[in-house]
C-alpha positions in Angstrom: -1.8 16.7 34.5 -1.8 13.6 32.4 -1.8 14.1 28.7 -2.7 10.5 27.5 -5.1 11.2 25.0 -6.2 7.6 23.4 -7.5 9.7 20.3 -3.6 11.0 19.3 -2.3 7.5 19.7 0.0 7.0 16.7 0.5 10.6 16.2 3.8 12.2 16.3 3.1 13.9 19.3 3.7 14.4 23.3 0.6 13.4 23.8 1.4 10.3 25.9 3.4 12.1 28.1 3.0 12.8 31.6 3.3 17.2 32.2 3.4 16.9 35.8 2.5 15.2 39.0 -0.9 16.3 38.6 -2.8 13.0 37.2 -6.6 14.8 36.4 -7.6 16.1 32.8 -9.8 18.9 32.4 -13.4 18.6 32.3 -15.1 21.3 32.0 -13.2 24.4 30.5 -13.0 24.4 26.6 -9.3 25.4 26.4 -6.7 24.6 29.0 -3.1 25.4 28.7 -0.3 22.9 29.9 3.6 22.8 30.0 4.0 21.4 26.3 0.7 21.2 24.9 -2.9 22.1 25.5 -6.1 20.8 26.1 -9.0 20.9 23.9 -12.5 20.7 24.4 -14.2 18.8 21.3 -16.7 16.9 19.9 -14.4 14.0 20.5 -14.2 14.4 24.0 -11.1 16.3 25.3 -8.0 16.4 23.0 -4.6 17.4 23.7 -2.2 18.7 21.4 1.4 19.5 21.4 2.4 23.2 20.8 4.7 21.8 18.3 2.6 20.6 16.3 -0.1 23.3 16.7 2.9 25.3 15.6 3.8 23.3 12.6 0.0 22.9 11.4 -0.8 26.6 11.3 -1.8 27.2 7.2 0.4 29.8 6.7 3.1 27.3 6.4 2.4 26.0 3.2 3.2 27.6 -0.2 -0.6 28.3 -1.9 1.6 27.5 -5.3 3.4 24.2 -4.4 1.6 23.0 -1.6 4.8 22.9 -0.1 6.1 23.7 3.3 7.9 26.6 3.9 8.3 26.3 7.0 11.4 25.5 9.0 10.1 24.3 13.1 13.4 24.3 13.9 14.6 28.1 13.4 12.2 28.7 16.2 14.5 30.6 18.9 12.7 28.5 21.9 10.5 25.9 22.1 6.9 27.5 21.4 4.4 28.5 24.0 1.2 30.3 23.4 0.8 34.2 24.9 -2.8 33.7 23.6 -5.8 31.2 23.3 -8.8 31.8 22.2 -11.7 30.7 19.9 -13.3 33.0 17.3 -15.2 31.8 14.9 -14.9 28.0 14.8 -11.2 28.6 15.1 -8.9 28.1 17.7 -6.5 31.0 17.7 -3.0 31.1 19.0 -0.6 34.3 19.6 3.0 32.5 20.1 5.2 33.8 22.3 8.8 34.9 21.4 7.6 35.8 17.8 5.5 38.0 16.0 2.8 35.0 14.6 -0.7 34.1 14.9 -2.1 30.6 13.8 -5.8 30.2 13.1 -6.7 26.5 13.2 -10.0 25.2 12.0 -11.9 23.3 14.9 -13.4 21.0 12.2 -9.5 19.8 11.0 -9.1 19.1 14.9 -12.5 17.4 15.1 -11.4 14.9 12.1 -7.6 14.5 13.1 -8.6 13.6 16.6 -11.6 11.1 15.2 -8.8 9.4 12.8 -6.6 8.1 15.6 -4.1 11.1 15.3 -3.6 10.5 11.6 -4.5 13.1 8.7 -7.3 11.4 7.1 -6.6 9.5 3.6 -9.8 8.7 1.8 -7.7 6.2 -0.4 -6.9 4.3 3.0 -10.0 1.9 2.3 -9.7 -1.7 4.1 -8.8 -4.6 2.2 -11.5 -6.8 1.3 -10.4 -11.0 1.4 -11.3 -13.1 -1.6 -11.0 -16.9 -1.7 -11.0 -19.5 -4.5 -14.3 -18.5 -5.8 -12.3 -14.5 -6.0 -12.6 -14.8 -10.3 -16.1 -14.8 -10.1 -15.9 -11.4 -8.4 -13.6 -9.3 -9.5 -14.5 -6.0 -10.4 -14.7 -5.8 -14.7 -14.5 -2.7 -16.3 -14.4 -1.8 -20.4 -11.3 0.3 -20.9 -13.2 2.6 -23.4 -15.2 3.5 -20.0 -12.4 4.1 -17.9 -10.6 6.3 -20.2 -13.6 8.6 -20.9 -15.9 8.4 -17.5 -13.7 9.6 -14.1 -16.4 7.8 -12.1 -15.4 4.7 -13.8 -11.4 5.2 -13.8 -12.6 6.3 -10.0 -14.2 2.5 -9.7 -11.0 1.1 -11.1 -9.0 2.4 -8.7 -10.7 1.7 -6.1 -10.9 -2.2 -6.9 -7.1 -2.4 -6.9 -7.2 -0.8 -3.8 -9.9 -2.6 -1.8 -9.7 -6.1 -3.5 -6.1 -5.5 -5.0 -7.1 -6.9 -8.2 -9.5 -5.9 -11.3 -10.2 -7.1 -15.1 -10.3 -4.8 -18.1 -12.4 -5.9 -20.7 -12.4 -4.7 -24.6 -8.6 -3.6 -25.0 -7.2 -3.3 -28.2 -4.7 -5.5 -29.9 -1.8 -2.9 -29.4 0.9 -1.9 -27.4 -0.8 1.7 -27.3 -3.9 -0.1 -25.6 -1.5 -1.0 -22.8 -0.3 2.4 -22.3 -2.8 4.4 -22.2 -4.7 2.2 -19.9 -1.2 1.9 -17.4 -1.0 5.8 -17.3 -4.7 6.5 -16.7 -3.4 5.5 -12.9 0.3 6.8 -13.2 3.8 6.8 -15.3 4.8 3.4 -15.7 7.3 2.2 -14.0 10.7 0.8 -15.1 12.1 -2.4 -13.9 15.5 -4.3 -15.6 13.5 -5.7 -18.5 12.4 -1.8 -19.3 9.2 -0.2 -18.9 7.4 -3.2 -20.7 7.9 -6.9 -21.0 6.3 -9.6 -23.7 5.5 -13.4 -21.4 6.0 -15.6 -24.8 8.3 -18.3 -25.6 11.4 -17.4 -25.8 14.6 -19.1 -27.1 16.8 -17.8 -24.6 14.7 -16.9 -21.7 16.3 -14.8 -18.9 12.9 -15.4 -16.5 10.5 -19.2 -16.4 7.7 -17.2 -17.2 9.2 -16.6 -20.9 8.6 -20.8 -21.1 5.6 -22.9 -21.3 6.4 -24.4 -17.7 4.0 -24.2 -14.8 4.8 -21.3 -12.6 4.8 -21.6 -9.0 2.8 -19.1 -7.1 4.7 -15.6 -6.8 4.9 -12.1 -6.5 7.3 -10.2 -9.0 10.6 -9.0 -8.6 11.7 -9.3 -5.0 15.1 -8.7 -6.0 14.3 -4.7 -6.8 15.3 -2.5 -3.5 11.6 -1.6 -4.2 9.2 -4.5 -5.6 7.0 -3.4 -8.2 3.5 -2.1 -7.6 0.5 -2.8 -9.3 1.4 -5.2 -12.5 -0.7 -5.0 -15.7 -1.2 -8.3 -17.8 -2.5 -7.4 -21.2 -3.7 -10.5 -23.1 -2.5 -10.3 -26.6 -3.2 -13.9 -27.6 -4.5 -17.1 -25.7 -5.0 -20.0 -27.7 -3.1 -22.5 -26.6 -3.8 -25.9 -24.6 -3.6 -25.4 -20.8 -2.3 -22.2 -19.1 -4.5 -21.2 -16.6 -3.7 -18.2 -14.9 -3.9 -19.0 -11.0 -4.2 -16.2 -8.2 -4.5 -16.2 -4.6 -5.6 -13.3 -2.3 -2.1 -12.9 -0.3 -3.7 -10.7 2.7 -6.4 -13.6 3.0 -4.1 -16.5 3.7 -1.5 -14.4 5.7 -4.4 -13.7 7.8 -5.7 -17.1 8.1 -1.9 -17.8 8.7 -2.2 -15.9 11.9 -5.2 -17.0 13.3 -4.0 -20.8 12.5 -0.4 -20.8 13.9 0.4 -17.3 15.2 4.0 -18.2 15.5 4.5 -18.9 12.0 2.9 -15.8 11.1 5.4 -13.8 13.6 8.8 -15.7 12.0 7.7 -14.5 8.6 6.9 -10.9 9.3 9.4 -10.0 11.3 12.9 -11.4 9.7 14.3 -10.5 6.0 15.4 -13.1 3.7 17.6 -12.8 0.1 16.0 -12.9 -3.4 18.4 -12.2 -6.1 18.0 -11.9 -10.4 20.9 -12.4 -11.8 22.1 -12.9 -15.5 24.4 -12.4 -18.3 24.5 -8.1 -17.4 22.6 -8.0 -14.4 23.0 -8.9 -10.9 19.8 -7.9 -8.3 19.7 -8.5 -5.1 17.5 -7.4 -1.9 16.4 -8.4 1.4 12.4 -8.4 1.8 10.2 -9.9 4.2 7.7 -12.7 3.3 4.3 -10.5 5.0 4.6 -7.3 5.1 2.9 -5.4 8.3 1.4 -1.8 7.8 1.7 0.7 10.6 -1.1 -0.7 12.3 -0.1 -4.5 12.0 -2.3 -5.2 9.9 -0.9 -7.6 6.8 -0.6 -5.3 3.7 1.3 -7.9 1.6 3.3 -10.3 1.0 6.9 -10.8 -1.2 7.4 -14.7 -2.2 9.2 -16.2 -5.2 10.8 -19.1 -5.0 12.5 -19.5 -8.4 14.2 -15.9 -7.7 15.2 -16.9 -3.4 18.3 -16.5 -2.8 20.8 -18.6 0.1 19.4 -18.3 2.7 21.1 -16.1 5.5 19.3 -16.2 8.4 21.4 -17.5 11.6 21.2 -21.4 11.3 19.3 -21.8 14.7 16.6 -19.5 13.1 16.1 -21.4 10.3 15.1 -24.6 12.2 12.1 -22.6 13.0 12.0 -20.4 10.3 12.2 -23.1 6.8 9.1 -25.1 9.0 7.0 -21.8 8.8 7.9 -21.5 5.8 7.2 -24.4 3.8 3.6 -24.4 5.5 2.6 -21.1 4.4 4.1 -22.0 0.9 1.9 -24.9 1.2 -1.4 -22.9 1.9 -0.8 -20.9 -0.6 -1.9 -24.0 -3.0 -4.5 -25.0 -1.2 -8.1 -24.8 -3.3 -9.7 -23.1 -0.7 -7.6 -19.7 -1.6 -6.9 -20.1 -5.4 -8.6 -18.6 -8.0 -8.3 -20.3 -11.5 -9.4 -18.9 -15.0 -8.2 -18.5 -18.2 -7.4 -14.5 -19.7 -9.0 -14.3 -22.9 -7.6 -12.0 -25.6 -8.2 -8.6 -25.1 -8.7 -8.8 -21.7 -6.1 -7.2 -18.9 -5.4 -8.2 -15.8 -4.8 -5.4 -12.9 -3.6 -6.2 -9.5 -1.4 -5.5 -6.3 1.6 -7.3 -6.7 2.2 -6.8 -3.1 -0.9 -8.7 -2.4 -2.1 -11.1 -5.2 0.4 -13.9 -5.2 -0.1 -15.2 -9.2 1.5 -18.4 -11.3 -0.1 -20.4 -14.4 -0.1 -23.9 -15.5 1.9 -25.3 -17.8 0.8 -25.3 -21.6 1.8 -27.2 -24.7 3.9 -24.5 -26.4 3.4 -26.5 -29.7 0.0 -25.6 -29.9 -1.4 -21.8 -30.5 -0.3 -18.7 -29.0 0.2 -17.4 -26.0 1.5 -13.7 -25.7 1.0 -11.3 -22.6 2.5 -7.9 -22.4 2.7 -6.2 -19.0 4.2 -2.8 -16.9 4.0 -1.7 -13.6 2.6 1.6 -11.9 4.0 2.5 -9.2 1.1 1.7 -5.7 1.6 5.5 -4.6 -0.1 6.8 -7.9 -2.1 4.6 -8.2 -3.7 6.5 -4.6 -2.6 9.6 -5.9 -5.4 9.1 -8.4 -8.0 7.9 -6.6 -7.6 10.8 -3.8 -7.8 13.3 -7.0 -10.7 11.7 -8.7 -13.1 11.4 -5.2 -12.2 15.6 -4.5 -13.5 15.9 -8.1 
């Protein structure tokens, strides 16, 4: 019997393994048992499922207190096998041989596993929408005095960073409070080497380009940290000076486009590491990341590019003859007009966005002239859909 179920694909399962010689599913009969798993009759179609992980989903394995689970699969003295099936209720019950245990799981929890590809569902798993040069004009604005006091707005927020990757906050305050308390309404921020918050001003003795009134080339931050910084916060304290424009590109949308237009520069940089390093008087970072990140489902999820903090590189040298070509073009796209967004952050405004996906940089200003004074901090991207998953079961 062949236990090829396309709606488990991806799960961690048996399921696309072949039982025995036998090469016909079941049709007709609602439950049918098998050497490692069962079959399942649902609204699906039918589903198989490995004993396993029948075992290992029964409820009674997770503490009702910490949500944790206290159960240990492999203190099991055999490999289980049911002694019973049966369905009661809109439950499919199993009696487990070899131990004194009965699981009770809910058809519907089937139903939707099965109907999510073999994947718990994730209501923050929303798919990312592309935005172009024209991206400004869209992006999702929301009063801060809203999202701190109305969970359907904070809700709204999130789910901007999440679908779009980016999001403006209008009417902050002229404080470092202001900041905070809109950082935290999505998680604890985050600490990087400059410490939980950083000032972009002029700076005598700047340790990063941004702390100078140079252009800055199109990045994301901090590849040098083991773990890149999530969702960045740009708090605009003061803007008054001649030139700056904040630029902004949509990183999914032209690593996408990337594919469709020359697949084989696409492959080079999502599937090979490269250095990026931070180094200076007391600090010396360094990591490996990869230029297009590739979710589960190879889909692009984001991208990791800075050129002012690349390191040598260290790929083997016949690589790089094809790898420093795909390169340079993709770094090239990444200007063109047709992705960037350009605009100008007023005072009291706040920029929000994936720094995994939106590749950002400004244009240079005359430092002799006005102000210009950002403050930023990062939440972590697994908060920020922490928060969204608690504020849609509210």
């Amino acid at each position: 019997m062949h236990s090829d179920n396309p709606a488990l694909n991806g799960s961690n399962t048996n399921a696309n393994k072949k039982t025995n010689s036998t090469d016909q599913r079941p049709e007709s009969l609602a439950i049918q048992l098998d050497e490692k798993g069962l079959f399942l009759s649902l609204s699906t179609g039918v589903c198989y499922f490995n004993y396993y992980w029948l075992r290992d989903a029964c409820s009674s394995n997770i503490d009702p207190a910490t949500r944790e689970r206290v159960f240990d699969i492999s203190g099991l003295p055999c490999a289980p096998y049911p002694a019973a099936v049966n369905l009661q209720n809109d439950k499919l019950i199993i009696d487990w041989r070899d131990e004194q245990h009965q699981s009770a799981l809910s058809l519907s929890m089937l139903d939707e596993f099965t109907a999510n590809g073999g994947r718990i569902p994730d209501v923050a798993d929303i798919p990312r929408r592309p935005w172009y040069a024209d991206g400004y004009t869209k992006f999702e604005r929301l009063k801060q005095h809203d999202i701190e006091t109305d969970d359907t707005e904070k809700q709204r927020f999130a789910r901007a960073l999440i679908e779009n990757g980016v999001a403006l906050v209008t009417d902050m305050q002229n404080s470092d409070d202001s900041l905070t308390r809109l950082a935290t309404s999505l998680g604890p921020v985050t600490p990087v080497v400059d410490g939980y918050y950083f000032d972009v001003r002029l700076s005598i003795n700047p340790t990063n380009l941004a702390y100078t009134a140079n252009a800055l080339e199109l990045h994301t931050d901090l590849p040098n940290e083991e773990a890149a910084p999530g969702v960045q916060f740009l708090h605009c304290r003061a803007n008054d000076v001649s030139g700056g424009l904040s630029l902004f590109v949509d990183g999914t949308a032209v690593a996408e486009t990337l594919r469709n237009e020359e697949p084989e520069y696409f492959n080079l940089l999502s599937q090979h590491d490269i250095p990026f390093y931070r180094r200076h008087t007391t600090w010396d970072y360094r990591a490996h990341q990869r230029v297009i990140e590739l979710d589960a489902a190879g889909n692009v999820s984001g991208l990791t590019i800075s050129q002012h903090l690349q390191d040598s590189m260290d790929l083997p040298q016949n690589l790089l003859d094809d790898y420093y070509p795909a390169l340079c073009h993709f770094l090239r796209m990444l200007q063109e007009d047709r992705f960037v967004s350009r605009f100008r952050l007023a005072a009291g405004e706040c920029v929000v966005f994936d720094n995994h996906r939106v590749v950002h940089g400004r244009e240079a200003f005359v430092a002799t002239e006005g102000e210009r004074h950002l403050r930023g901090c990062y939440v972590d991207r697994g908060a920020l859909r922490s928060t969204y998953r608690t504020l849609c079961k509210q």
